[in-house]
TORLUMGU-402180 format. One record per residue (C-alpha): residue number from 1; residue in three letters; chain; x, y, z. Coordinates in steps of 0.25 Angstrom, whole numbers, plus 5000, padded with zeros to 4 digits. Layout:
BEGIN
NUM / ALA / A / X / Y / Z
...
//
This chain:
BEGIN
1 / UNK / A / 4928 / 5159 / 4857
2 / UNK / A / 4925 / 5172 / 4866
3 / UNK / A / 4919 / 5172 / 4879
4 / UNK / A / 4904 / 5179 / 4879
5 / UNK / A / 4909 / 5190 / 4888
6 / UNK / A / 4920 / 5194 / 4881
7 / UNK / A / 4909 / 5194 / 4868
8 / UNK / A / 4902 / 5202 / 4875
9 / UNK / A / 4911 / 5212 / 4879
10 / UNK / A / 4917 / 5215 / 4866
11 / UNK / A / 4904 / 5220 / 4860
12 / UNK / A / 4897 / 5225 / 4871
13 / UNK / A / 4898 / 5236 / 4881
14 / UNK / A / 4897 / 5231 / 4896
15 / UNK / A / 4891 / 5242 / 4904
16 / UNK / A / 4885 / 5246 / 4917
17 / UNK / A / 4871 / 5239 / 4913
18 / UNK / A / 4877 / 5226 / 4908
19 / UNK / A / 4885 / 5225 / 4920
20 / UNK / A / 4872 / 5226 / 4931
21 / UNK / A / 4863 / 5217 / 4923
22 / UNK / A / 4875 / 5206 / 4925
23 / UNK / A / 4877 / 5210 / 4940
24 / UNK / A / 4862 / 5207 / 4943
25 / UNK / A / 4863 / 5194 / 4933
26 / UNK / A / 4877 / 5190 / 4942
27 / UNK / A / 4871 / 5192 / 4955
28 / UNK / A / 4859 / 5185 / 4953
29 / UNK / A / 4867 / 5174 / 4945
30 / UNK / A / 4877 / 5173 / 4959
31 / UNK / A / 4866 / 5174 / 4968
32 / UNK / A / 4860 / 5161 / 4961
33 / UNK / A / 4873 / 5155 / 4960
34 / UNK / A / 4878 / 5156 / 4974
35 / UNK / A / 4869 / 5145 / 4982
36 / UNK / A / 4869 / 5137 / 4968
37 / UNK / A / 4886 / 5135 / 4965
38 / UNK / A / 4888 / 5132 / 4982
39 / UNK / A / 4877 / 5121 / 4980
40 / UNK / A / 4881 / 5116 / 4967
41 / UNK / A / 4893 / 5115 / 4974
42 / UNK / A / 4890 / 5109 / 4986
43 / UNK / A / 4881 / 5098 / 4977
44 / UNK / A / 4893 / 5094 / 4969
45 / UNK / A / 4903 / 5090 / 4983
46 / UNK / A / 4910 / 5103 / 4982
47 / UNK / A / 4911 / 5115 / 4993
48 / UNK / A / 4901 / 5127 / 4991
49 / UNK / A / 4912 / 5137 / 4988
50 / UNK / A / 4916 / 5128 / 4976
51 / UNK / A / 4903 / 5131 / 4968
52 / UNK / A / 4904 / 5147 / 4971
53 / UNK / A / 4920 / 5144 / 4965
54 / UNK / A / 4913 / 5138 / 4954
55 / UNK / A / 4902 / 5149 / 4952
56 / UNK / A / 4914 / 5161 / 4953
57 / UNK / A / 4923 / 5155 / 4943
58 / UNK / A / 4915 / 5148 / 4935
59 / UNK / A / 4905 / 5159 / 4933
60 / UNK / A / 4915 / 5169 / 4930
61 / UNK / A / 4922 / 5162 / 4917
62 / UNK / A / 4910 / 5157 / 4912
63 / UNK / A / 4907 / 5172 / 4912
64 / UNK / A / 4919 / 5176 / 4909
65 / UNK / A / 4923 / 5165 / 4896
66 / UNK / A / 4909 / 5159 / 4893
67 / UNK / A / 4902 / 5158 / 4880
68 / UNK / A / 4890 / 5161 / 4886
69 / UNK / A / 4887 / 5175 / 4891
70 / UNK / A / 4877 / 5174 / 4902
71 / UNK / A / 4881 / 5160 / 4908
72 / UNK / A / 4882 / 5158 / 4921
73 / UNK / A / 4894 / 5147 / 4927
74 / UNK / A / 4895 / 5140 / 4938
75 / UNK / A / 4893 / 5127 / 4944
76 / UNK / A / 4881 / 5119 / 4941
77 / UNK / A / 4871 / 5106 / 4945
78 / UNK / A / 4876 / 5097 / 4932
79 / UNK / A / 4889 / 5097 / 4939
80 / UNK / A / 4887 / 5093 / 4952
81 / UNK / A / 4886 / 5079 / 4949
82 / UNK / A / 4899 / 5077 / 4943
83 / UNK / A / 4906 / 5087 / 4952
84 / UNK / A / 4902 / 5080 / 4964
85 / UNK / A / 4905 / 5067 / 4956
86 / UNK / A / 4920 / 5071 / 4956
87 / UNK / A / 4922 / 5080 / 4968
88 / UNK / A / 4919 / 5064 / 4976
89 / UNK / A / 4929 / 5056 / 4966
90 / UNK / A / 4940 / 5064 / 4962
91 / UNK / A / 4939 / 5076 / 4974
92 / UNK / A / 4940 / 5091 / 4972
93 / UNK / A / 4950 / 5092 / 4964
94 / UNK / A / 4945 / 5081 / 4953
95 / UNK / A / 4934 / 5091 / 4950
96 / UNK / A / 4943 / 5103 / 4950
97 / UNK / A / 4950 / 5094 / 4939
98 / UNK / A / 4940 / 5090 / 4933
99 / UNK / A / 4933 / 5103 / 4931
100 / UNK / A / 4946 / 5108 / 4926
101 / UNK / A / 4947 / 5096 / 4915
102 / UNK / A / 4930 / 5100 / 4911
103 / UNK / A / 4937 / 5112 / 4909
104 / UNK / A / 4945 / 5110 / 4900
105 / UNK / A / 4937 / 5100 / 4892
106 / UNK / A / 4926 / 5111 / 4890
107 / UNK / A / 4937 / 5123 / 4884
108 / UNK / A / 4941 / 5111 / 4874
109 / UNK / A / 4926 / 5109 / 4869
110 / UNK / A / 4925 / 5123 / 4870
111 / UNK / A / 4937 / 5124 / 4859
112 / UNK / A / 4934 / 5113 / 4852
113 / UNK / A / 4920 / 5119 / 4850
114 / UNK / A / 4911 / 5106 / 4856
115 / UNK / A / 4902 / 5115 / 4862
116 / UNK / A / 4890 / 5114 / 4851
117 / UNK / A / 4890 / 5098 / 4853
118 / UNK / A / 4889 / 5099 / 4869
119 / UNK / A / 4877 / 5109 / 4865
120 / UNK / A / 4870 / 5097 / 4857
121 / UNK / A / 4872 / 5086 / 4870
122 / UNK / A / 4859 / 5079 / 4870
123 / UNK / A / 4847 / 5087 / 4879
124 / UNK / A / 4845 / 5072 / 4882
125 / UNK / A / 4856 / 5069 / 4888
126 / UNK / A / 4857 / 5083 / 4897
127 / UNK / A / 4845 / 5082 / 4901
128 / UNK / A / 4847 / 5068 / 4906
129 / UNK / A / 4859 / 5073 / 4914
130 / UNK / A / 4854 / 5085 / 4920
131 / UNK / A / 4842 / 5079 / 4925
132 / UNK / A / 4850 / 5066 / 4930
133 / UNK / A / 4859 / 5077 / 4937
134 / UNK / A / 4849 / 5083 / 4942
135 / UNK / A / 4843 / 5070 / 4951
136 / UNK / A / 4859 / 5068 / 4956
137 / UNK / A / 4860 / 5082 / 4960
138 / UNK / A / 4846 / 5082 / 4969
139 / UNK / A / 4853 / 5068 / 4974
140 / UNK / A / 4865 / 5075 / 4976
141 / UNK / A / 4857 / 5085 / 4986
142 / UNK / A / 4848 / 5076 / 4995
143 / UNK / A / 4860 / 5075 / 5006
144 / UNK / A / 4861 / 5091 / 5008
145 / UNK / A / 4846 / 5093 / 5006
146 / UNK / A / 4841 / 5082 / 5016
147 / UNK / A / 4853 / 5084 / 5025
148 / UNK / A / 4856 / 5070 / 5024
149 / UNK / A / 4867 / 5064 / 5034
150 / UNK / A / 4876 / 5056 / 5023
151 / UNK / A / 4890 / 5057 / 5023
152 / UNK / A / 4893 / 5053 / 5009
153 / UNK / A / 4885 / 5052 / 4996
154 / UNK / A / 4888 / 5041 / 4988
155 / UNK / A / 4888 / 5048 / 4973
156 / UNK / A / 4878 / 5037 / 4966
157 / UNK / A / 4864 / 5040 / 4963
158 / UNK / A / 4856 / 5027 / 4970
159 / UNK / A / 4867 / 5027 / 4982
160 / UNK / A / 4865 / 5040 / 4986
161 / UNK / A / 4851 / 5040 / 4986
162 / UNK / A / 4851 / 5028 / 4995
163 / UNK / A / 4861 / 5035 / 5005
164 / UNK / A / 4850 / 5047 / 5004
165 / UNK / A / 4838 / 5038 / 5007
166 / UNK / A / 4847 / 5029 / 5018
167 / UNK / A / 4848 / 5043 / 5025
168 / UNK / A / 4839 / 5050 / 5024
169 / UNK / A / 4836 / 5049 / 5038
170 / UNK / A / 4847 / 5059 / 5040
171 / UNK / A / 4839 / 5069 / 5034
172 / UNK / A / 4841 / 5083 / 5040
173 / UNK / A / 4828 / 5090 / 5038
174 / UNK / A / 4832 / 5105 / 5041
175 / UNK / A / 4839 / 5101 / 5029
176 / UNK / A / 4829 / 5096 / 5021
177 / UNK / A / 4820 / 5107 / 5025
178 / UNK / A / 4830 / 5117 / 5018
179 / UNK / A / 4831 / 5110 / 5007
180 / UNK / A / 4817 / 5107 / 5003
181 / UNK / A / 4814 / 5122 / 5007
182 / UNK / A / 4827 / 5126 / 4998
183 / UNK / A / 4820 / 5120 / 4987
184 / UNK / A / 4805 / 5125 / 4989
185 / UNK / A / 4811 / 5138 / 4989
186 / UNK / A / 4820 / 5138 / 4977
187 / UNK / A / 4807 / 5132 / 4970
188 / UNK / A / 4799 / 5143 / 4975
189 / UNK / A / 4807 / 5154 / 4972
190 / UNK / A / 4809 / 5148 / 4957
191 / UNK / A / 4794 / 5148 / 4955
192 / UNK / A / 4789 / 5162 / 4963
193 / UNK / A / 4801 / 5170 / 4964
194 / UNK / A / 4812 / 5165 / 4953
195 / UNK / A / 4820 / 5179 / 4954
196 / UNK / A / 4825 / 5177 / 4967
197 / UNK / A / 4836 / 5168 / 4971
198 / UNK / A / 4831 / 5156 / 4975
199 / UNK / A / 4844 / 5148 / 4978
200 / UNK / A / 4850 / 5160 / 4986
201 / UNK / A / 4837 / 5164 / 4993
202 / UNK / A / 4838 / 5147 / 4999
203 / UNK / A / 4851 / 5147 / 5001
204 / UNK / A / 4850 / 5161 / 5010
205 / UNK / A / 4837 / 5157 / 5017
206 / UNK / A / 4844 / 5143 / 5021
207 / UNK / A / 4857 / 5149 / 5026
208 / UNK / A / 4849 / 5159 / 5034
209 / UNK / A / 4841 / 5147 / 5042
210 / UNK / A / 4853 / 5140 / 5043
211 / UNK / A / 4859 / 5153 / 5049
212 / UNK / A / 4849 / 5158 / 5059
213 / UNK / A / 4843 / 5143 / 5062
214 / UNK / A / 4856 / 5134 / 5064
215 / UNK / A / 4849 / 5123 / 5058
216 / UNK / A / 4856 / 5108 / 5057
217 / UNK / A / 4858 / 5105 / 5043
218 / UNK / A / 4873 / 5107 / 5034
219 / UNK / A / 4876 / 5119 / 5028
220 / UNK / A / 4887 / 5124 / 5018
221 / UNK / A / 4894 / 5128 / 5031
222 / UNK / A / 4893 / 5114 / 5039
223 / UNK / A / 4899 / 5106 / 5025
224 / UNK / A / 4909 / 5115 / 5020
225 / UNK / A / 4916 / 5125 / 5033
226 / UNK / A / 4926 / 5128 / 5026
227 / UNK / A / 4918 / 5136 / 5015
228 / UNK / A / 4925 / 5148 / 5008
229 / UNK / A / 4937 / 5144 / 5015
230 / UNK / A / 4946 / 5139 / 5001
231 / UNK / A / 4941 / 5150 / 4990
232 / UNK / A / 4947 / 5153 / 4976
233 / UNK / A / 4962 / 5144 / 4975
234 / UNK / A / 4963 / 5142 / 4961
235 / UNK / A / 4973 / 5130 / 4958
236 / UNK / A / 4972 / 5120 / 4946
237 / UNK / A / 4964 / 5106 / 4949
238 / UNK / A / 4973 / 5097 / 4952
239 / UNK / A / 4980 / 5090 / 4940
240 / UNK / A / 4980 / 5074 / 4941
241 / UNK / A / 4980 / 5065 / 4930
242 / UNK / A / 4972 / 5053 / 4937
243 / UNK / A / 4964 / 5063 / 4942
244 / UNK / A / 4961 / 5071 / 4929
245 / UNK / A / 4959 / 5057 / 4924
246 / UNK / A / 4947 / 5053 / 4934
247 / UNK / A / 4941 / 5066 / 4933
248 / UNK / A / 4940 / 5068 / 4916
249 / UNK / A / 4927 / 5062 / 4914
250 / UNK / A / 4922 / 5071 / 4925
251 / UNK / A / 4929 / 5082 / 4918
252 / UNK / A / 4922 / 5078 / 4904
253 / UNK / A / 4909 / 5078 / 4911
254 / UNK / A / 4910 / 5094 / 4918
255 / UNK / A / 4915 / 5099 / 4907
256 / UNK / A / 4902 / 5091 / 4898
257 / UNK / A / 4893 / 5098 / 4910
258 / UNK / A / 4899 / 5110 / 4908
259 / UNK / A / 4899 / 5111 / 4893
260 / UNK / A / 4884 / 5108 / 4893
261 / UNK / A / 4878 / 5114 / 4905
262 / UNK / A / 4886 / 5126 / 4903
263 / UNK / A / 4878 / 5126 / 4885
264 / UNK / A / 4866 / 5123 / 4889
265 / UNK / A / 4867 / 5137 / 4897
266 / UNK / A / 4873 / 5142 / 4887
267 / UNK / A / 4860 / 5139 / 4878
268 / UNK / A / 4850 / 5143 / 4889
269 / UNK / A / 4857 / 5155 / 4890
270 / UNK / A / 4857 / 5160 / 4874
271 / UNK / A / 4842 / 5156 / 4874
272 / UNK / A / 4841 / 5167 / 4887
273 / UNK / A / 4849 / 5177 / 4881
274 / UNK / A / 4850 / 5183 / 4867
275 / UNK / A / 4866 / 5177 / 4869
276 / UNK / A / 4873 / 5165 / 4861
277 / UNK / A / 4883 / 5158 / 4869
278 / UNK / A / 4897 / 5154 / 4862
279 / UNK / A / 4897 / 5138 / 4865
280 / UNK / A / 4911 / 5134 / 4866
281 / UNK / A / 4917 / 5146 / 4874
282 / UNK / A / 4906 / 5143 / 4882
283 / UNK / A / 4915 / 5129 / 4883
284 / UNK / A / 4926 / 5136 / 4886
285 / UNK / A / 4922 / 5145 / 4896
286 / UNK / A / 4914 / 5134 / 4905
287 / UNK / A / 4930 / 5127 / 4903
288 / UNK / A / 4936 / 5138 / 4908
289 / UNK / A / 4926 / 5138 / 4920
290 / UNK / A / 4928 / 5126 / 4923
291 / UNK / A / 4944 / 5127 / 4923
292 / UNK / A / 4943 / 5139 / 4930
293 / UNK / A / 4931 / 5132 / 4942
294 / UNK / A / 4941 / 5122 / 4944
295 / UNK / A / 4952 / 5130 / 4947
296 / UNK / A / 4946 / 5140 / 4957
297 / UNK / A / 4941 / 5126 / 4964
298 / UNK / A / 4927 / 5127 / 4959
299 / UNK / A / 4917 / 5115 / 4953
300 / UNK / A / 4914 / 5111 / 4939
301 / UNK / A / 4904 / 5124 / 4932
302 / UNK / A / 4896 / 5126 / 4920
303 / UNK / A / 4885 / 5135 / 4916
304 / UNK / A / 4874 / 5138 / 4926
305 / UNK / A / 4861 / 5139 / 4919
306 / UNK / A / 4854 / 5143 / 4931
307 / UNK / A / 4863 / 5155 / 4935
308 / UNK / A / 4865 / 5158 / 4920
309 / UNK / A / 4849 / 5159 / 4919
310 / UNK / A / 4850 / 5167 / 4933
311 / UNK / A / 4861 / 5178 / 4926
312 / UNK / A / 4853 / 5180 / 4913
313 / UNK / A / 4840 / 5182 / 4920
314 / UNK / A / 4844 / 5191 / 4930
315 / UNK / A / 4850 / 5201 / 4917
316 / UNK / A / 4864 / 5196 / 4913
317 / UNK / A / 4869 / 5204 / 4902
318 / UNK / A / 4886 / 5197 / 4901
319 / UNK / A / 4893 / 5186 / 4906
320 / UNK / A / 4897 / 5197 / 4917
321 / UNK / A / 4884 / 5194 / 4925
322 / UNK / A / 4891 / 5179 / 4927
323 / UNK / A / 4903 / 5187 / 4932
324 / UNK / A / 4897 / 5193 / 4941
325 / UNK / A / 4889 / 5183 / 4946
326 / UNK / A / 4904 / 5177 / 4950
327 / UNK / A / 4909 / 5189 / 4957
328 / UNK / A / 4896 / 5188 / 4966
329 / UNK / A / 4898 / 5176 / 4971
330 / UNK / A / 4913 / 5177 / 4974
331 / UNK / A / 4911 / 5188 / 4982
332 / UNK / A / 4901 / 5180 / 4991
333 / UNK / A / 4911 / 5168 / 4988
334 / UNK / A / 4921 / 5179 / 4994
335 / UNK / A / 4912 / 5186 / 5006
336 / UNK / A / 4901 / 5176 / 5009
337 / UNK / A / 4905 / 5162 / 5009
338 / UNK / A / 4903 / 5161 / 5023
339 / UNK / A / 4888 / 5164 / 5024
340 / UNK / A / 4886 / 5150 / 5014
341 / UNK / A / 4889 / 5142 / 5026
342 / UNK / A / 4877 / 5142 / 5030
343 / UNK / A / 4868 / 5137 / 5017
344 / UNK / A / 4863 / 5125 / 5020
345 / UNK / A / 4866 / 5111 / 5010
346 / UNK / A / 4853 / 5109 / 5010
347 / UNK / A / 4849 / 5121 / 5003
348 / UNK / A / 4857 / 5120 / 4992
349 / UNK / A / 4852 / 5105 / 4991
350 / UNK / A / 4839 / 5113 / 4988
351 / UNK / A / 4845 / 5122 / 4978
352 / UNK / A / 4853 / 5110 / 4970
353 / UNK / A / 4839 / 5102 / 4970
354 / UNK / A / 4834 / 5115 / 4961
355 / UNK / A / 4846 / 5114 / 4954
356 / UNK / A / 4846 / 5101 / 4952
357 / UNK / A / 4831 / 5102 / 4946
358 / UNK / A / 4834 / 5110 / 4937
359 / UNK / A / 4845 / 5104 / 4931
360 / UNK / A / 4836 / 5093 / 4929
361 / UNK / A / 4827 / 5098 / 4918
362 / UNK / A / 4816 / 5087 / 4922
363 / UNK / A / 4806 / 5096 / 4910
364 / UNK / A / 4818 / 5091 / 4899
365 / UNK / A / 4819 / 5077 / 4906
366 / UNK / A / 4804 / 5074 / 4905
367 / UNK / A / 4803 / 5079 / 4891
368 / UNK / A / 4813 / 5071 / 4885
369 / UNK / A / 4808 / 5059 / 4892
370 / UNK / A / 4796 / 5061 / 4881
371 / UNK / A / 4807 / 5063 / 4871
372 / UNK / A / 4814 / 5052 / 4862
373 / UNK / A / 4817 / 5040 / 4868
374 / UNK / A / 4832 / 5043 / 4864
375 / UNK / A / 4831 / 5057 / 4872
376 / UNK / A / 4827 / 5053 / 4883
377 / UNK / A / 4834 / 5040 / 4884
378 / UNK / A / 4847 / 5047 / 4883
379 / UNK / A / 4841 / 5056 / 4893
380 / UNK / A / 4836 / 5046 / 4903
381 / UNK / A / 4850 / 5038 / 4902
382 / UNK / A / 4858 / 5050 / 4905
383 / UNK / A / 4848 / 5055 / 4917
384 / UNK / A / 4850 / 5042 / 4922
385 / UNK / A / 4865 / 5040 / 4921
386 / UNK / A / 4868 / 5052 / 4927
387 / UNK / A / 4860 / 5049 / 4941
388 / UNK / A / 4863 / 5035 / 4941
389 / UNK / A / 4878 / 5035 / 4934
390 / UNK / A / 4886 / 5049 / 4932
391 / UNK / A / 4886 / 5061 / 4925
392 / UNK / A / 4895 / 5059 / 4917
393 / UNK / A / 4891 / 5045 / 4913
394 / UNK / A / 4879 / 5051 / 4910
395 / UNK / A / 4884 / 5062 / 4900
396 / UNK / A / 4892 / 5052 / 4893
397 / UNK / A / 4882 / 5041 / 4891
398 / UNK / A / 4870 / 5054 / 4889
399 / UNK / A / 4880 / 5061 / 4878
400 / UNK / A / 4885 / 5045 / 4871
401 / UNK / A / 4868 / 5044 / 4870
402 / UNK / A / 4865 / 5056 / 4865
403 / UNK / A / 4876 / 5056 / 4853
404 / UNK / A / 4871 / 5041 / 4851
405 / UNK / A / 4858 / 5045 / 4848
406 / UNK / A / 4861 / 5058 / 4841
407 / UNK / A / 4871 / 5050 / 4833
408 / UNK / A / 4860 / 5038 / 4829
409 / UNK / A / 4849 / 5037 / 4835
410 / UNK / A / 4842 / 5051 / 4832
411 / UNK / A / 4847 / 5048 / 4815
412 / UNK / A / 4840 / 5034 / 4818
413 / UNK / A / 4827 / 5041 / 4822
414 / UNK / A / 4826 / 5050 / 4812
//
């Protein structure tokens, strides 16, 4: 198995043209992915700077030891469920652990060539997950985008929800006004004006009120001071054998997510290019970035479909546009962290509620409602397990019902 870039550079030429065409596709890929990784980051009860870690490491070795040659990495919305999920029982460093252990799982599938069965996983089934995740991640967001005055979350669907509405009282509304208006224009820019950058362009806007205004509502500044301040200290996760025991089934679950988040943009991506990604080092490489996130003291990562879609429209020609697009934003990660003190929570709230439509593919869940009852039955039970149970509940019970009716129902029918 050979990485795409090095394919790449032993039978072709990389000259002076090649290389802009990927500068213009990196810097619009970082300029995409700078608001979006500290937001992701935030949403899954980790610090801004963690997601930027995230999007420097993890986008430079999927670049650098991918099987697919214009994917973007980084850290996405499927994870922030069970990130958050882990980060609140086990800490910090039992997601560093277990982000390590996904690691490992996905170079063995990679070598023991299981990528073509994840590729065939029931469309049911992710759909119903994606979507399910989807509705936790918009729940996940009310606090920050309404300003509410809670001081802790409680992580079950039906009990937060009662916490929200109990307070809603509390509602800031300079908050809620930057949210909604966030939103509106993300919206808007994706209909009339869908070259420019609509997350950085809200994120700027915001900060600059904030700034000039002073206005009352929490910032990236107000809930992490000490931003920027502990940067880069590379060190193993800590190794504890009760703990690698608690975190497993959350490692077996990030490194699921990542194999099949990190396919499907794989897929997407040939059918956008004239490219045919190489599966299993595709496996290894999204390993070797989660390895590699963990120890820099970054999140869980995958492939990014949105930024991917971002780096080939904007002209990538090599996996060097992805490169670049790391070197961007450790420069601002280096030089410009200060100035992100003043982003409001809110606004990213509003950036995560686009996110999170989109990961819900509502046109895929509506249509397989009219499909076979088996479909959407499987679909339907893991949509609803995963808002009402667990992520990874809901992949184990989804994957179970959709080899059970590959296996003898479908036969049956036939």
């Amino acid at each position: 198995m050979i990485p795409e870039l090095f394919k790449y550079i032993k039978v072709n030429h990389y000259n002076a043209q090649t290389f802009r065409s990927d500068f213009i596709a990196g810097t619009a890929v970082a300029i995409v992915s700078l608001p979006l990784s500290m937001a992701l980051a935030i949403a899954s009860g980790a610090s801004p700077e963690k997601g930027l870690i995230t999007a420097i490491v993890a986008g430079f070795f999927i670049s650098l030891l991918g099987g697919t040659r214009l994917q973007i990495g980084g850290p996405t919305g499927a994870f922030i469920i069970i990130v958050y999920d882990v980060i609140a029982k086990y800490g910090y460093d039992g997601l560093l652990l277990a982000t390590f252990l996904a690691g490992i799982l996905l170079i063995i599938a990679g070598y023991l060539k299981l990528g073509k069965i994840i590729e065939h996983v029931s469309h049911s089934v992710i759909t119903g997950f994606t979507t399910g995740l989807a509705i936790v991640l918009v729940s996940s967001q009310v606090k920050d985008f309404f300003g509410l005055s809670i001081d802790s979350i409680p992580s079950h669907f039906v009990e937060k929800w009662i916490i929200f509405i109990y307070n809603f009282h509390s509602i800031n509304f300079y908050s809620a006004t930057i949210g909604f208006l966030s939103l509106f224009f993300i919206i808007a820019q994706r209909k009339y004006f869908s070259k420019l950058p609509g997350f950085l362009i809200v994120v700027i806007l915001s900060s600059l009120f904030i700034y000039f205004f002073h206005v009352p509502v929490e910032t990236i500044g107000s809930k992490y001071p000490d931003i920027g301040t502990d940067l880069f200290h590379p060190a193993l996760p800590v190794w504890d054998l009760p703990l690698v025991i608690k975190v497993l089934p959350s490692a077996f679950t990030i490194a699921f997510l990542a194999a099949v988040e990190s396919l499907l943009c794989a897929v997407i991506t040939d059918r956008m290019t004239s490219y045919k990604h190489n599966t299993n080092q595709e496996l290894v490489g999204q390993g070797i970035v989660n390895i590699a996130s963990s120890i820099f003291g970054g999140v869980s990562a995958t492939g990014a479909l949105a930024r991917t879609v971002t780096n080939i429209q904007a002209g990538a020609k090599t996996p060097i546009a992805g490169i670049t697009h790391c070197l961007l934003i450790l420069l601002f990660v280096l030089f410009g962290m200060s100035l992100t003190s003043y982003i409001p929570l809110a606004c990213l709230s509003g950036i995560l509620v686009m996110v999170a439509w989109n990961m819900s593919e509502a046109k895929h869940f509506i249509a397989l409602l009219k499909d076979s009852k088996i479909n959407y039955l499987i679909m339907l039970t893991t949509f609803f397990i995963t808002i009402f149970v667990g992520v990874s509940e809901s992949i184990s019970v989804g994957l179970l019902l959709s080899f059970a009716a590959k296996k003898w129902l479908e036969p049956a029918k036939s």
